[in-house]
C-alpha positions in Angstrom: 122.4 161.2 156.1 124.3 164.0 156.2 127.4 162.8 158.1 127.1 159.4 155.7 127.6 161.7 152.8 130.7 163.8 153.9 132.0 160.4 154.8 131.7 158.5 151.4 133.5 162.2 150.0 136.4 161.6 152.8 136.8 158.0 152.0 136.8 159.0 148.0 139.8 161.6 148.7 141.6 158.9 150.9 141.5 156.8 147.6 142.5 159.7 145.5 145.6 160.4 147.2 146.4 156.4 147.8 146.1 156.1 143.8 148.4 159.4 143.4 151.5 157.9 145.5 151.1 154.3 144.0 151.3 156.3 140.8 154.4 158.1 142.1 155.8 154.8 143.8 155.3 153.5 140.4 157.2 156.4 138.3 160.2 156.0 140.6 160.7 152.6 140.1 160.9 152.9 136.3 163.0 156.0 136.3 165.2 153.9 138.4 164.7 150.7 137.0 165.6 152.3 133.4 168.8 154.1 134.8 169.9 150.4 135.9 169.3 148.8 132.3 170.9 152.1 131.0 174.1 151.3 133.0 173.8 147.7 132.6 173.8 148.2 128.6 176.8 150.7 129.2 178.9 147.9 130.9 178.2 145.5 128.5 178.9 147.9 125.4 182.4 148.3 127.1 183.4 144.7 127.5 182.2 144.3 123.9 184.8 147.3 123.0 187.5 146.0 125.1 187.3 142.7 122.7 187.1 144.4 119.8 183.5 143.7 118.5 183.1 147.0 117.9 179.5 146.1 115.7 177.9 144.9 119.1 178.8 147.3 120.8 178.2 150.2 118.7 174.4 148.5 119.3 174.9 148.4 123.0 175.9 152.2 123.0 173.3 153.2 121.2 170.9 151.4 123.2 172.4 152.6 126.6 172.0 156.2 125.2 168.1 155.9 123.9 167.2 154.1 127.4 168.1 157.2 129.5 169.3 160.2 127.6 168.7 162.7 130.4 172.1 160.9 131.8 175.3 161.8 131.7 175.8 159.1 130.0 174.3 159.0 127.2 177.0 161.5 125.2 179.7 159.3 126.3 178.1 156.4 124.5 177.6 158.5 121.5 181.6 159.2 121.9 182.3 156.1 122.8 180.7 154.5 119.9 182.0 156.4 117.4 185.6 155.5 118.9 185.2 152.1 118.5 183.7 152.7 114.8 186.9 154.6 114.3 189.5 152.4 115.6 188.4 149.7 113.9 188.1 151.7 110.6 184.2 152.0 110.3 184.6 155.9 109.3 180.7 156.2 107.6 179.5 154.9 111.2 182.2 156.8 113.5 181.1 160.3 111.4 177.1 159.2 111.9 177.7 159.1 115.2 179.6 162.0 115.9 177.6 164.4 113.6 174.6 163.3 115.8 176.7 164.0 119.0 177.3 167.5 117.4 173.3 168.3 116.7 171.8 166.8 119.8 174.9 167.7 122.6 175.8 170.8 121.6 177.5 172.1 124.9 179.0 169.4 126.2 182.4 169.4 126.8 183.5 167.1 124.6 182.8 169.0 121.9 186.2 170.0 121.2 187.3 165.8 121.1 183.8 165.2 118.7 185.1 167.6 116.1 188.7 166.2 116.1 187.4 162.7 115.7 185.3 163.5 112.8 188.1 165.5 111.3 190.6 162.2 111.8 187.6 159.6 110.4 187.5 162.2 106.8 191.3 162.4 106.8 192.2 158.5 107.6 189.9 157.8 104.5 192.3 159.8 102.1 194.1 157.1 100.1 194.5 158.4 96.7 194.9 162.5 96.5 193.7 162.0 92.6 190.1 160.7 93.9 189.4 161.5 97.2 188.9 165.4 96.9 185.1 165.3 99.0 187.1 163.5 101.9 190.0 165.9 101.8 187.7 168.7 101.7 185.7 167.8 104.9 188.8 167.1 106.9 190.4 170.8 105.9 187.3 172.1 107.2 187.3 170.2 110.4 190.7 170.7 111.1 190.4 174.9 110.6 187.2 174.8 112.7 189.3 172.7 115.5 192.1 175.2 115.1 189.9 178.5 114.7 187.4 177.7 117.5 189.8 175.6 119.9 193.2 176.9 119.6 194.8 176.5 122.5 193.9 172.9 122.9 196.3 169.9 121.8 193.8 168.6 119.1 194.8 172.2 117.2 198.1 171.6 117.5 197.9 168.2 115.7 195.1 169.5 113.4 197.9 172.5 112.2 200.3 169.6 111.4 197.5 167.7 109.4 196.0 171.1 107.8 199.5 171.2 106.1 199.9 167.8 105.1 196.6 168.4 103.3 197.8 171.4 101.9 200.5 169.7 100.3 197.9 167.0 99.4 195.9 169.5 97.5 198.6 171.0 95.4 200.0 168.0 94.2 196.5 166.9 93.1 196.3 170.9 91.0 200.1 169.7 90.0 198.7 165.9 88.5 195.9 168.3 86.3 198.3 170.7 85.3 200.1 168.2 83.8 197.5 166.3 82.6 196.5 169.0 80.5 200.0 170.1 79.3 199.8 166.5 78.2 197.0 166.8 75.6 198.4 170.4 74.7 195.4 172.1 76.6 197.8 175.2 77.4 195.4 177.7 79.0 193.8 174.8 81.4 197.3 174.0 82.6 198.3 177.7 83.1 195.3 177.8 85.5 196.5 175.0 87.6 199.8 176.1 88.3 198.6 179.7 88.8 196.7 178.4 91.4 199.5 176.3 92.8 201.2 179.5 92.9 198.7 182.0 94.6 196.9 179.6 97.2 199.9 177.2 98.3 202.9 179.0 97.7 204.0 177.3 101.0 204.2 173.6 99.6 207.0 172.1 97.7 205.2 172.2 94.4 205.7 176.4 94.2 209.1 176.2 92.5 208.2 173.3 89.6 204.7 175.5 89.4 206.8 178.6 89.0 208.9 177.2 86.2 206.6 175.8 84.3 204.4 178.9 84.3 207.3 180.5 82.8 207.9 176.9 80.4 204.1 177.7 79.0 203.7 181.4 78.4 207.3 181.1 76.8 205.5 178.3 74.6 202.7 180.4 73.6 204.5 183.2 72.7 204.2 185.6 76.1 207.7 186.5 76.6 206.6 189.2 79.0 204.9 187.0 81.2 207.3 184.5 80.9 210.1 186.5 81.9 208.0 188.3 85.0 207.7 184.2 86.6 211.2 183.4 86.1 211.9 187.0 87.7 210.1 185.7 90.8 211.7 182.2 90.8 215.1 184.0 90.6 214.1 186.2 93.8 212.7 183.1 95.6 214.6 180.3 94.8 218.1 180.9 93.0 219.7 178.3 93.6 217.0 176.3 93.0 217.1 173.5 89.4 213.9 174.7 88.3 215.3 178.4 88.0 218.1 177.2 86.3 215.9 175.3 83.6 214.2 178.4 83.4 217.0 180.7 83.1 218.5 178.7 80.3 215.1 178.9 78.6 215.2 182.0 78.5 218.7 182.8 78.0 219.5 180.2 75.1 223.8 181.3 75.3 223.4 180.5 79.4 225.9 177.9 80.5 225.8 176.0 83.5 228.3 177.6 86.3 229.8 174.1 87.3 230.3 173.0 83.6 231.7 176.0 83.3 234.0 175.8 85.3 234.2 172.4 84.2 235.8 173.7 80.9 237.6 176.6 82.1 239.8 173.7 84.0 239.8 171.4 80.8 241.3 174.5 79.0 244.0 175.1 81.2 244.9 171.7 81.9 245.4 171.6 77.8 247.9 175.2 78.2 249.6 173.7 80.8 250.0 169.8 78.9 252.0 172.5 76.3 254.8 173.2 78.4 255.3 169.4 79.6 
């Protein structure tokens, strides 16, 4: 009875461990079996791209990268379909993607290539410098955090040349409500503007015409003092520039113009010498 009982516990282990590798057999061949329709739905996102259905095959990414995320992968789909989102000009699905890339892949080495695509898919949406201010904020941010965090790569070398384009962008938008308000007489509002044209992006072509009509407007209002210091740093900065001159002859009411000057000085003696003809 004995022997009959160690027995039926042998034979029960036996069955154990035959369950345990069926199990294991089992686990293998759906790891495997998902890696396949992982790569499968990879392949087929790319021949989608390559014809340019970029919809479908944003779907097939996505569905390559939730079938085996542990893969390498699933960040290149991400990446991938946020490309085609971008190429195409679907920038609200290109920047989904990519700020998800950012949260869930932290360290991968694409990082660098995320951050300049998102920064390209907020500046590619700036059409009109009077209304798009969110989108040309989140591209100067993008493009500083490429340059600060990655600056020896070739994505800070274009973001520099973007960063100043934006610059310029944002001054001439101050520059449109500076003169917005000097149209409805709003003097102080409009000082403000072109102050700020004058200490934040004193690098753009806008600094002159802001410096001249700082000193146009506290002229107007009776500052002569401030006036006169503006025109002072025009005059240091920009002499030869036409926005010194129309403030020089603001100020100076006698000035004359040195080429109509000379102008008349020549029509003078061409009269003295007509006397002896």
């Amino acid at each position: 009875m004995r022997i009959s009982i160690n027995y039926f516990i042998i034979l029960i282990f036996i069955m154990l461990a035959e369950c345990s590798k069926k199990n294991n057999d089992i686990s293998i061949i759906t790891e495997k079996s998902l890696e396949t329709q992982m790569i499968e739905a990879y392949n087929n996102a790319m021949l989608e791209f390559e014809k340019g259905d970029v919809i479908y095959a944003g779907k097939k990414f996505s569905e390559a990268e939730l079938l085996y995320p542990q893969s390498i992968w699933a960040p290149r789909a991400v990446l991938m379909s946020a490309y085609g989102y971008f190429t195409q000009g679907y920038y609200k699905d290109a920047i989904r993607d990519l700020e998800r890339f950012l949260v869930k892949y932290k360290n991968h080495p694409q990082t660098d290539y995320a951050y300049y695509l998102l920064a390209l898919s907020h500046y590619d949406q700036i059409v009109d410098e009077k209304k798009d201010l969110n989108e040309i904020m989140e591209a100067k941010r993008y493009f500083e955090l490429i340059i600060n965090k990655y600056p020896e790569t070739d994505y800070a070398s274009d973001s520099r040349f973007k960063l100043e384009l934006i610059i310029e962008i944002i001054a001439s938008k101050e520059m449109y409500l500076a003169r917005y308000y000097v149209q409805r007489e709003k003097w102080i509002p409009a000082i403000n503007r072109f102050k700020t044209v004058v200490n934040k992006y004193d690098t753009t072509i806008y600094i002159e015409e802001a410096l001249h009509r700082l000193v146009e407007l506290h002229y107007k209002i009776g500052l002569t003092n401030e006036a006169e210091k503006y025109a002072y740093v025009l005059g240091y900065n920009y002499k030869s520039s036409e926005w010194y001159e129309a403030s020089y002859k603001l100020i100076n009411k006698s000035y004359v113009r040195s080429d109509l000057a000379q102008d008349q000085k020549e029509t003078i003696l061409k009269k003295f010498r007509d006397l002896f003809k």
